[in-house]
C-alpha atoms as one frame of an Amber mdcrd trajectory, in Angstrom:
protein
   0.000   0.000   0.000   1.100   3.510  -0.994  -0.799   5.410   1.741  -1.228
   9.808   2.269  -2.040  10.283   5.778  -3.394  14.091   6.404  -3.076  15.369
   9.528   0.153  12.732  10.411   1.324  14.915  12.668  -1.355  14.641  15.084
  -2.704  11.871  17.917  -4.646   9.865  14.881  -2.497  10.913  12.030   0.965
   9.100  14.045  -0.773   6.869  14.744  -2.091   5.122  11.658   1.475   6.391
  10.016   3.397   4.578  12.499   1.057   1.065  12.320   1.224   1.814   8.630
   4.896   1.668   8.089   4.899  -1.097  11.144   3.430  -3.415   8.352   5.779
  -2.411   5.366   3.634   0.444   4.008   4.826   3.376   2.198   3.134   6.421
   3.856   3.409  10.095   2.743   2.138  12.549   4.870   0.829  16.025   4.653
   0.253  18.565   6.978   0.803  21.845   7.334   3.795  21.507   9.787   6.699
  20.334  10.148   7.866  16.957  11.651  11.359  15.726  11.597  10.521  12.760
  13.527   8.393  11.306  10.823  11.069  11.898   8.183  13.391  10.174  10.285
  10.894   7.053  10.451  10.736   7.049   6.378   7.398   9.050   5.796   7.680
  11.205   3.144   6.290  14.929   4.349   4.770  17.493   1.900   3.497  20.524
   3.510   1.061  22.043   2.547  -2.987  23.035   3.136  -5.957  20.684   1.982
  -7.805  23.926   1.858  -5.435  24.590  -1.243  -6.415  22.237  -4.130  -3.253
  22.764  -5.829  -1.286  21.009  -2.545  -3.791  18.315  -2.213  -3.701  16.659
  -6.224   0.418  17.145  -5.527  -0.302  14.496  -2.578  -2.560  12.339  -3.900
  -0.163  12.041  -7.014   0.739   8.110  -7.173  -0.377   6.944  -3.822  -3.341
   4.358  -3.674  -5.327   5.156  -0.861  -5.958   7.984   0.763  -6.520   8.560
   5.246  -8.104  11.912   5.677  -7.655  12.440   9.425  -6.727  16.084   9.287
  -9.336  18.244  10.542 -10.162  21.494  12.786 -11.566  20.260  16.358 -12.993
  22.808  18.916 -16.141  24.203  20.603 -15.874  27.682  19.226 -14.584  29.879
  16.102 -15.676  31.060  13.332 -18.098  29.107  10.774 -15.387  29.778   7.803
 -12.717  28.786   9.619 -14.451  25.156  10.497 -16.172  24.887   7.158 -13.144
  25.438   5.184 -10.865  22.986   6.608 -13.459  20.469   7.394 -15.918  20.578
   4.526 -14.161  22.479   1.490 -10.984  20.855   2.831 -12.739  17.186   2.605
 -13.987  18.475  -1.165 -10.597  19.339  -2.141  -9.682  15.560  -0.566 -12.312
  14.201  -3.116 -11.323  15.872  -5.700  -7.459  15.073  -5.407  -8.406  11.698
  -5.360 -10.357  11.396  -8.389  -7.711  13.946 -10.065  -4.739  11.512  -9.143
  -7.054   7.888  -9.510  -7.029   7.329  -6.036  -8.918   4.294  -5.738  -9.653
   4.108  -1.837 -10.279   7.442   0.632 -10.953   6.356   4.879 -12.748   9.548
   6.466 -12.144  10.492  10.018 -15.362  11.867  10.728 -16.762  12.215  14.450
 -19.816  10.255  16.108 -20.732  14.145  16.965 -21.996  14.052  13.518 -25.650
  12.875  15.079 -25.490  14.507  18.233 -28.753  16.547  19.100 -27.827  17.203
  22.604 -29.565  14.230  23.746 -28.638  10.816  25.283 -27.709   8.281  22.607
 -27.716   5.194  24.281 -26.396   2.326  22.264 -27.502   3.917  18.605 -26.399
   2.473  15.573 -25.638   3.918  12.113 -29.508   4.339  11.332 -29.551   7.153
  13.468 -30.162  10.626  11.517 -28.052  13.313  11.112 -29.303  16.331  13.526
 -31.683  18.708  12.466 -30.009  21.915  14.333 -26.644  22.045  15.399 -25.183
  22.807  18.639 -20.904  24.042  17.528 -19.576  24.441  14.135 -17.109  21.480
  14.164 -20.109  18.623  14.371 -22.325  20.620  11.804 -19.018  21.044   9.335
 -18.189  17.421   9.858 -21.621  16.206   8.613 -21.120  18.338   5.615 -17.764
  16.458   5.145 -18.862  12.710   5.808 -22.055  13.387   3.672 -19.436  14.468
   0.808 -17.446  11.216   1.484 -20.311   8.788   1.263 -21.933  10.449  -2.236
 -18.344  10.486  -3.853 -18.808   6.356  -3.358 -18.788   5.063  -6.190 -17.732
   8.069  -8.542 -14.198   8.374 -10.794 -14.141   4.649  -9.422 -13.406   6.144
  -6.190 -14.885   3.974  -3.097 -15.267   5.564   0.197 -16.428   5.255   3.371
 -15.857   7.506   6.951 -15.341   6.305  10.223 -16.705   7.675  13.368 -14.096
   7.093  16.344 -15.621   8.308  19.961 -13.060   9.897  22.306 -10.196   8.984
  21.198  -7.339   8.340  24.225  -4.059   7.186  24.899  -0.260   7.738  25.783
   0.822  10.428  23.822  -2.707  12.707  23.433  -2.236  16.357  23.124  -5.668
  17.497  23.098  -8.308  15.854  25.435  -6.100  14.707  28.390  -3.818  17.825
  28.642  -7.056  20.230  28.474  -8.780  18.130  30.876  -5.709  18.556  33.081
  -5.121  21.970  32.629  -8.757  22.820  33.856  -8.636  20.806  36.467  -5.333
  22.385  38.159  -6.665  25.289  37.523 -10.250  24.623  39.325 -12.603  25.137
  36.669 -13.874  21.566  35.964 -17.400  20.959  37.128 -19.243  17.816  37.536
 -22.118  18.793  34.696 -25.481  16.770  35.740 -26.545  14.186  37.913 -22.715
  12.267  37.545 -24.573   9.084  36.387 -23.954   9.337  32.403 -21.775   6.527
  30.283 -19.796   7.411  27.539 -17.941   5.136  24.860 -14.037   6.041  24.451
 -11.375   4.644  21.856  -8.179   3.754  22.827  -5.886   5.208  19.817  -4.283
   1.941  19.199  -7.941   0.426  18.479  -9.187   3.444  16.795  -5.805   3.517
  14.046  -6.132  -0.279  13.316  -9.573   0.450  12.318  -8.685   2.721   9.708
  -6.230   0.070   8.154  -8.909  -2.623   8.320 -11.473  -0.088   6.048  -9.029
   0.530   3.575  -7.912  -3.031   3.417 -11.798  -3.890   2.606 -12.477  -1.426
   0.472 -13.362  -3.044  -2.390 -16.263  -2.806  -5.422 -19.351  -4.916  -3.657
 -17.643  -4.368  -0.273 -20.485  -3.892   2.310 -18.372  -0.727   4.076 -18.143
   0.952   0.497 -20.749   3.835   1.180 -21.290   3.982   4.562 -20.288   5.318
   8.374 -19.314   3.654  11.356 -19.358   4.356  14.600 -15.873   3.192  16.375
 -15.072   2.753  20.367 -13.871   0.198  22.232 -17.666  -1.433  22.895 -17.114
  -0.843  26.971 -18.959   2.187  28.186 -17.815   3.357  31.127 -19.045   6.313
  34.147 -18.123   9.460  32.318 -16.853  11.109  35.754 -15.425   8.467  37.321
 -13.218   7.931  33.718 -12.380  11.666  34.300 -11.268  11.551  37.544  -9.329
   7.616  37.081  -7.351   9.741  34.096  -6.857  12.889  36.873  -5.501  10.622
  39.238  -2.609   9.151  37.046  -1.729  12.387  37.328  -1.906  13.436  40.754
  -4.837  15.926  40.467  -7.923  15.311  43.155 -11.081  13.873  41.659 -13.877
  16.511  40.970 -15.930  17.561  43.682 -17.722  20.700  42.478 -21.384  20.297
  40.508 -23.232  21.855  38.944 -27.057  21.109  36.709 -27.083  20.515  33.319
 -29.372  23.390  32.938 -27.586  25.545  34.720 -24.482  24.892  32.200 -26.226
  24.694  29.516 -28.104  28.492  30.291 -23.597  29.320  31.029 -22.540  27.999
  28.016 -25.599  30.143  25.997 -24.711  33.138  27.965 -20.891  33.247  27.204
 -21.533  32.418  23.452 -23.874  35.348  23.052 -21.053  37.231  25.198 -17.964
  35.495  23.212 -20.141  36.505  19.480 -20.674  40.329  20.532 -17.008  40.627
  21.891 -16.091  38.759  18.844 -13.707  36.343  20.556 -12.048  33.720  18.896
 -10.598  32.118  22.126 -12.531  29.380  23.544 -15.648  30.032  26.407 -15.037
  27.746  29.578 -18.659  26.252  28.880 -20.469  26.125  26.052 -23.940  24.675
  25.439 -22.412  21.387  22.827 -19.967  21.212  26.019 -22.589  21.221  28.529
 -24.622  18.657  26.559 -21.899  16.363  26.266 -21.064  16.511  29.782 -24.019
  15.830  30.925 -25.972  13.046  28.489 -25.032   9.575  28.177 -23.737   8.401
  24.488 -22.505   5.020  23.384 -22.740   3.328  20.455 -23.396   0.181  18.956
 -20.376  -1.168  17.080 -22.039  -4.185  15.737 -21.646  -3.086  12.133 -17.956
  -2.020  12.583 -16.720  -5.452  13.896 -19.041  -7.095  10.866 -18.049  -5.212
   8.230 -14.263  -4.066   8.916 -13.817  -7.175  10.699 -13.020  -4.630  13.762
 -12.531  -6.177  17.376 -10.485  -3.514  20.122  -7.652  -5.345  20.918  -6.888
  -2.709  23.748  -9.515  -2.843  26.636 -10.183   0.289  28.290  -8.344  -1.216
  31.405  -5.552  -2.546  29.955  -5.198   1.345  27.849  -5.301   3.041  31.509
  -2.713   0.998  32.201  -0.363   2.026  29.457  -1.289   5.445  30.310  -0.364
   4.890  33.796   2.917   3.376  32.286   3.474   6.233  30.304   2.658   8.896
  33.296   5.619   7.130  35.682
């Protein structure tokens, strides 16, 4: 396999790069950074912008399948700024592919794709996108995954987009530094009644999955087409996962509270506040925040272990382990 990875240089990107070349794949990577260490593993690094068309048919140039991972992530900004990495970025993906006769694309797309601020508790792919949105980044996402699934098919081009939840591990820089950081600094709150289960990924499971769609992609594949929902099938206490990952780390377990419509009124208040100020920094709360925080969601992965032959090989106690490893 001759694989471009966007977004290598981040948690999802390494990852699939590094169990990529792990099974004699070529990889070439592009990103808008720049990362010596995956040079010195063999990847070969373009930089450059999938918002600029120009840089993504020079990537897709001779490779045969194609990992879209890189995307914006956050709870607040600016709707160009979202939709034009995540949505005209993906289009420019689609197009490079078809441009260069890409045969294969794997989407990274986000199980916040059908979240209506509601529990979701144990829903499978049949459940519909939203029909308002609650933060830019789930709303831009759907745009993208819904421009994955129609290019199936097309310029001989077979697609499909995976939906990892939570993704977590040794070696995050997003969800377990930020949830650190708040903590030490005292501004994490218990949202709700405490009781809510969430489904996580451990990265390891969550990259393997990515190889196993590309690997089946195939004409009259059953994944050609389609979304899945990824995690590792074992939802667990959404606050007692928080504070088990807080206490690898030394930081006391969360003993402030507060309602979910209390934070959710917060989180409406400091948007208003955040679009009149016109801030670009991130509110402490916001109301997709306060949802999430609050509601249970877990997914059924039935169609993910039929169709991709996916099975987590890391449990989620055996991954805090290695992240316990990895702390000391």
């Amino acid at each position: 396999m001759h694989a471009l990875v966007t977004g290598a240089g981040g948690f999802l990107g390494r990852a699939i790069t590094r169990q990529l070349l792990a099974r004699g794949d070529r990889v070439r990577a592009l990103a808008r950074g720049h990362y010596p260490d995956l040079e010195a593993l063999g990847v070969e690094c373009l930089r450059g912008d999938v918002q600029e068309l120009t840089d993504v048919k020079r990537a897709c140039r001779g490779v045969n399948v194609v990992f879209h991972v890189a995307a914006v992530a956050g709870l607040w900004g600016s709707w160009h700024h979202f939709h034009g990495i995540n949505t005209l970025g993906t289009k420019n993906i689609i197009s490079g592919c078809v441009h260069g006769e890409v045969h294969r694309l794997v989407f990274t797309s986000s199980p916040s794709v059908t979240f209506a601020g509601r529990d979701q508790c144990g829903v499978d792919e049949s459940v519909p996108y939203p029909k308002t949105w609650l933060c830019h980044y789930a709303h831009t996402k759907a745009l993208a995954e819904q421009l994955v699934l129609k290019a199936n098919g097309e310029h001989h081009l077979l697609t499909c987009a995976l939906r990892p939840h939570l993704i977590w591990g040794p070696g995050d820089q997003h969800l377990i530094p930020r949830l650190l950081d708040r903590a030490r600094q005292g501004q994490l709150r218990q949202v709700g009644d405490g009781k809510n289960l969430i489904d996580a990924v451990y990265i390891d499971n969550a990259a393997e999955a990515h190889l196993l769609a590309a690997d089946r992609l195939a004409p009259g594949a059953a994944l050609c087409g389609k979304a899945y929902f990824l995690s590792n099938g074992e939802p667990v206490n959404c606050w007692e996962f928080i504070n088990q990952v807080l206490g690898l780390s030394g930081v006391p377990p969360i003993q402030r509270r507060i309602s979910i419509r209390a934070a959710y009124a917060v989180g409406a208040l400091l948007e208003g506040l955040w679009t009149l100020l016109g801030r670009t920094d991130e509110p402490r709360m916001t109301r997709f925040l306060a949802a999430q925080l609050a509601t249970s969601h877990y997914y059924n992965i039935a169609a993910a272990r039929r169709d991709l032959g996916y099975e987590p090989r890391v449990s989620m106690a055996e991954g805090m382990r290695r992240l316990a490893d990895d702390r000391n």
